[in-house]
C-alpha positions as CSV (number, residue, x, y, z in Angstrom):
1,X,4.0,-23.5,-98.5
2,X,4.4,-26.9,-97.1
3,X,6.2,-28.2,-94.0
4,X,8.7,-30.6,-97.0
5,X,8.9,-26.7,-98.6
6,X,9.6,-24.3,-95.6
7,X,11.6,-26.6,-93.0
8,X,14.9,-26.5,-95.5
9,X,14.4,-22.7,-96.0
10,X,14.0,-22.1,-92.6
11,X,17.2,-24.3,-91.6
12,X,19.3,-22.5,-93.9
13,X,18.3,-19.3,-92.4
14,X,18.5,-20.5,-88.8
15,X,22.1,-21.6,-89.3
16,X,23.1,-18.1,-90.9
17,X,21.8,-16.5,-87.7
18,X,24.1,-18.7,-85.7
19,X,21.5,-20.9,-84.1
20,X,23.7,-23.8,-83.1
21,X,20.7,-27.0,-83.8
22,X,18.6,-25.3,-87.0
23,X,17.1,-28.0,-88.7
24,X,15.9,-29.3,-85.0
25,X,14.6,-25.4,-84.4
26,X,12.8,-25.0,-87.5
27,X,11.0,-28.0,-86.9
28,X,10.1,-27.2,-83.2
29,X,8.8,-23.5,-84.9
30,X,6.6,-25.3,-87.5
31,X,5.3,-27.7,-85.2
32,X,4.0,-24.7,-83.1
33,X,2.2,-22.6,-86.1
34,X,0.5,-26.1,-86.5
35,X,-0.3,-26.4,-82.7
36,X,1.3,-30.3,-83.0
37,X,4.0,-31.9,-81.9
38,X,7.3,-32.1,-83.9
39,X,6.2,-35.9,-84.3
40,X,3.3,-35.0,-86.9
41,X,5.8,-32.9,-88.6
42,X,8.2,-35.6,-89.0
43,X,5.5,-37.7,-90.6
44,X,3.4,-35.0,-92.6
45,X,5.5,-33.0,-94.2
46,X,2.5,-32.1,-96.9
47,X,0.9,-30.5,-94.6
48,X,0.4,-26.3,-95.5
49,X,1.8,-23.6,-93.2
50,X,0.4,-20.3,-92.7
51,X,3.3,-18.3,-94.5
52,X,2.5,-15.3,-92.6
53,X,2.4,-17.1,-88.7
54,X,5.8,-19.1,-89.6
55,X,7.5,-16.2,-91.0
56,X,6.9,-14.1,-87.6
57,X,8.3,-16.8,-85.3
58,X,11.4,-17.2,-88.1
59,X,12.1,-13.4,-87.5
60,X,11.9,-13.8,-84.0
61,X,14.6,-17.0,-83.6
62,X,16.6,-15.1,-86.3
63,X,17.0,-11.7,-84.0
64,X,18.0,-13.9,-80.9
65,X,15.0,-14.3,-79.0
66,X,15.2,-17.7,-77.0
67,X,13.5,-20.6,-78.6
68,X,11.9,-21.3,-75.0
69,X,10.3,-17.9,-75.6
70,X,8.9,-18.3,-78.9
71,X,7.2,-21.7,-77.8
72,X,6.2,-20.4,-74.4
73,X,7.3,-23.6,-72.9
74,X,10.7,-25.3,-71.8
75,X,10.7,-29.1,-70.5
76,X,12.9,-29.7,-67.3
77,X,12.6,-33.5,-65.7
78,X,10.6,-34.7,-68.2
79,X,7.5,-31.9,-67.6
80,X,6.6,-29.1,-69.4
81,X,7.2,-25.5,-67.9
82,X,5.7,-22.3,-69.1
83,X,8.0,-19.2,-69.3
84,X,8.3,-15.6,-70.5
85,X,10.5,-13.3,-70.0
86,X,10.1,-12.5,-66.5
87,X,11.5,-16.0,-65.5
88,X,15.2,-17.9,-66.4
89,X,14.6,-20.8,-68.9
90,X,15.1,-24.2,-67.1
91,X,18.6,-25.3,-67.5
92,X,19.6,-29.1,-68.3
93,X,22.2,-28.9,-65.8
94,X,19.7,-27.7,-62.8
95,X,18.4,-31.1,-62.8
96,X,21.3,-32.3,-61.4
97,X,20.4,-30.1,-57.8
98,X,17.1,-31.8,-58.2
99,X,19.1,-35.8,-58.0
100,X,21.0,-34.2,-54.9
101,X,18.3,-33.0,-53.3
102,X,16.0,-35.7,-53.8
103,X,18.8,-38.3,-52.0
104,X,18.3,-36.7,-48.8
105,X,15.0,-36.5,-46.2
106,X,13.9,-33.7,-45.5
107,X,10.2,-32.5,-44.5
108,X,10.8,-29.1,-45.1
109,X,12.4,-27.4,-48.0
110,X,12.7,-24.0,-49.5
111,X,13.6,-22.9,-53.0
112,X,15.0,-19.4,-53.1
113,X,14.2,-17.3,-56.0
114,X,12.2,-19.7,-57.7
115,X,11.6,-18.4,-61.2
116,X,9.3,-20.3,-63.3
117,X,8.9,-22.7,-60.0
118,X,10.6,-25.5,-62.1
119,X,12.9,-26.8,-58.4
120,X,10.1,-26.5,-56.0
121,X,7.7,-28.0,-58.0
122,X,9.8,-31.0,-59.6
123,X,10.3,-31.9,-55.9
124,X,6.8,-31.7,-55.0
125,X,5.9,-34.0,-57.7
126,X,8.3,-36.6,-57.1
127,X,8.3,-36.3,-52.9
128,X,4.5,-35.4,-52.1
129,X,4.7,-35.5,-48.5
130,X,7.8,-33.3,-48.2
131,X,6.6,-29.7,-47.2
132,X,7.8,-27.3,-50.2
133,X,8.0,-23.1,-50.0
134,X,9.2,-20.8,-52.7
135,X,9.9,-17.7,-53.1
136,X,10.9,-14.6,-55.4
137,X,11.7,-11.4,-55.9
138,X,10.0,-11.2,-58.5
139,X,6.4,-10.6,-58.3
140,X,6.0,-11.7,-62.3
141,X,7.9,-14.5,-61.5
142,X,5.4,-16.0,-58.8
143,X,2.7,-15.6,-61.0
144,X,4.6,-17.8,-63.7
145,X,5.1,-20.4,-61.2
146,X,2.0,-20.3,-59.3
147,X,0.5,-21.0,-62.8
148,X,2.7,-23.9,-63.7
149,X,2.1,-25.3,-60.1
150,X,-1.7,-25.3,-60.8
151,X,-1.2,-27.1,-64.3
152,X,1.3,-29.8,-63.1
153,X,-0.8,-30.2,-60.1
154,X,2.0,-29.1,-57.0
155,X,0.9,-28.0,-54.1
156,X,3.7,-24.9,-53.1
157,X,3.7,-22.5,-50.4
158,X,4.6,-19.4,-52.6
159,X,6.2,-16.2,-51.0
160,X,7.2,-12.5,-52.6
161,X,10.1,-12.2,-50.6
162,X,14.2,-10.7,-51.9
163,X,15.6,-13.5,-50.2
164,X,14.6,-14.8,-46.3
165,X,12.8,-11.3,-45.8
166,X,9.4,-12.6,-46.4
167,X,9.8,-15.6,-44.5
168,X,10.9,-14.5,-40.9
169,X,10.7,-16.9,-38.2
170,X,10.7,-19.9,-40.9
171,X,12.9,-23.1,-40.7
172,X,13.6,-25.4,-43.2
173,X,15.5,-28.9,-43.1
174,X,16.7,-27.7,-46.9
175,X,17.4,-24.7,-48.7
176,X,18.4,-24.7,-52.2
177,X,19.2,-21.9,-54.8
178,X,19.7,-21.3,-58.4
179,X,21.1,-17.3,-57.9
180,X,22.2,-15.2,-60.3
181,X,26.1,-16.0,-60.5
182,X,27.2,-13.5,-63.4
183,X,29.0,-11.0,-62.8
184,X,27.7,-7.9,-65.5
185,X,31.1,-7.2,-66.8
186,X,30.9,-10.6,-68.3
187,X,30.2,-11.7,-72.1
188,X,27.4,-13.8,-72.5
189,X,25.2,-15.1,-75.6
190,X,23.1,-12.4,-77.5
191,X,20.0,-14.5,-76.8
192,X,20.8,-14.9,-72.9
193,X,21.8,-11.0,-71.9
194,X,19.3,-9.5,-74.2
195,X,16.1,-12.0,-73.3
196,X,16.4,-13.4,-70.4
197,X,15.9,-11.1,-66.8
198,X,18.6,-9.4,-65.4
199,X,17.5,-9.7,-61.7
200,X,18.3,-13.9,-62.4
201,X,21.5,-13.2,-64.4
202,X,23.7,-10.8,-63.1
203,X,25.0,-10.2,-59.5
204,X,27.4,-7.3,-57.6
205,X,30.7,-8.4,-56.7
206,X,31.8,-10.6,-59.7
207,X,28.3,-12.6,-59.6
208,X,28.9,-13.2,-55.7
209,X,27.0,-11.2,-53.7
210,X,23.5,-13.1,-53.9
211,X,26.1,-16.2,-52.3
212,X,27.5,-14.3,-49.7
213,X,24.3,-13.2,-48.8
214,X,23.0,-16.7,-49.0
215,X,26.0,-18.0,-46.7
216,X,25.9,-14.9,-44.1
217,X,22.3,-15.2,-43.5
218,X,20.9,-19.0,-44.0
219,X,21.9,-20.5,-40.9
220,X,18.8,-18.6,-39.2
221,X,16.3,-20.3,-41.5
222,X,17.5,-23.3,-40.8
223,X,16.3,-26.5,-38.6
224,X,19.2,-28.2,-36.1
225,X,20.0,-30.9,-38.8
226,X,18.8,-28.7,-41.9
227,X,21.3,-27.9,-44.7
């Protein structure tokens, strides 16, 4: 089957599973049986598909599993991340914590409960000289984003640590956080509470208690003028 052949097919049965962008998805999925870019699919749509490859990945999208699973990879600030499922997928919207933090000046930051790294890491890469830890609970976690460190090239002081419990004695002129903010009672997408890691999802009290933990115990790690 060709790429002119399966893309409608697959569209059709994207947007019966509810996936909101299906023409966009199926392209993205044949672009990755073809190891290429969704570029060459755009302009080679004669090109052949292995039936059998496309038709797992198709099954996959179709029972909810997150497209940034499928494709091992989500792109947050204009670089590519690896994930699994041991890490959050990059949201659009964290990139806006990135623009606030990069309008300060600080030397020293930290990045609590990094994930796939995709904070720490952005701010290496566009302030080298700042100072940049990160840590998780998660020992799967750290490995994801020790390893997307090494590919992008950041140099991050990584730490396994549930919170500032790994870090004792440390201070840090900035401390930002992406915590789990969901309380479990709450309804969520099928693809989000049955995919992605319930450690960066879902939090006691209503989806505060990783905040009020935050704002009872970050002062400590903190430098005079740090925030």
């Amino acid at each position: 089957m060709t790429v002119a052949e399966w893309i409608p097919m697959a569209t059709s049965r994207l947007e019966q599973a509810g996936i909101a962008s299906p023409r966009l998805e199926a392209q993205l999925l044949s672009a990755h049986v073809l190891l290429v870019d969704r570029t060459y699919i755009l302009t080679h749509p004669e090109v052949e598909l292995n039936e059998l490859a496309a038709e797992t990945l198709i099954q996959r999208r179709e029972s909810q599993e997150p497209l940034a699973y499928i494709l091992g990879f989500r792109e947050f600030y204009g670089r590519r991340f690896r994930v699994d499922p041991s890490v959050l997928i990059p949201r659009q919207e964290t990139e806006l914590l990135i623009e606030e933090a990069l309008k300060r000046s600080p030397v020293r930051v930290l990045d609590i409960g990094t994930g796939s790294g995709c904070i720490a890491i952005t701010l290496k890469l566009e302030r080298p000289d700042w100072d940049v830890w990160a840590v998780d609970i998660s020992g799967a976690a750290l490995q994801v984003a020790r390893e997307n460190a090494e590919t992008l090239g950041a140099e991050i002081t990584f730490r396994h640590s549930d919170l500032f419990s790994g870090i004792e004695g440390e201070k840090f002129d900035l401390i930002l956080s992406n915590p789990p903010y969901i309380g479990v009672e709450e309804p969520l997408p099928e693809e989000v509470r049955n995919h992605e890691p319930a450690t960066a999802l879902f939090a006691d009290n209503h989806g505060l208690d990783i905040y009020q933990q935050l704002a009872a115990t970050h002062r400590d790690y903190l430098t005079e003028e740090g925030t």
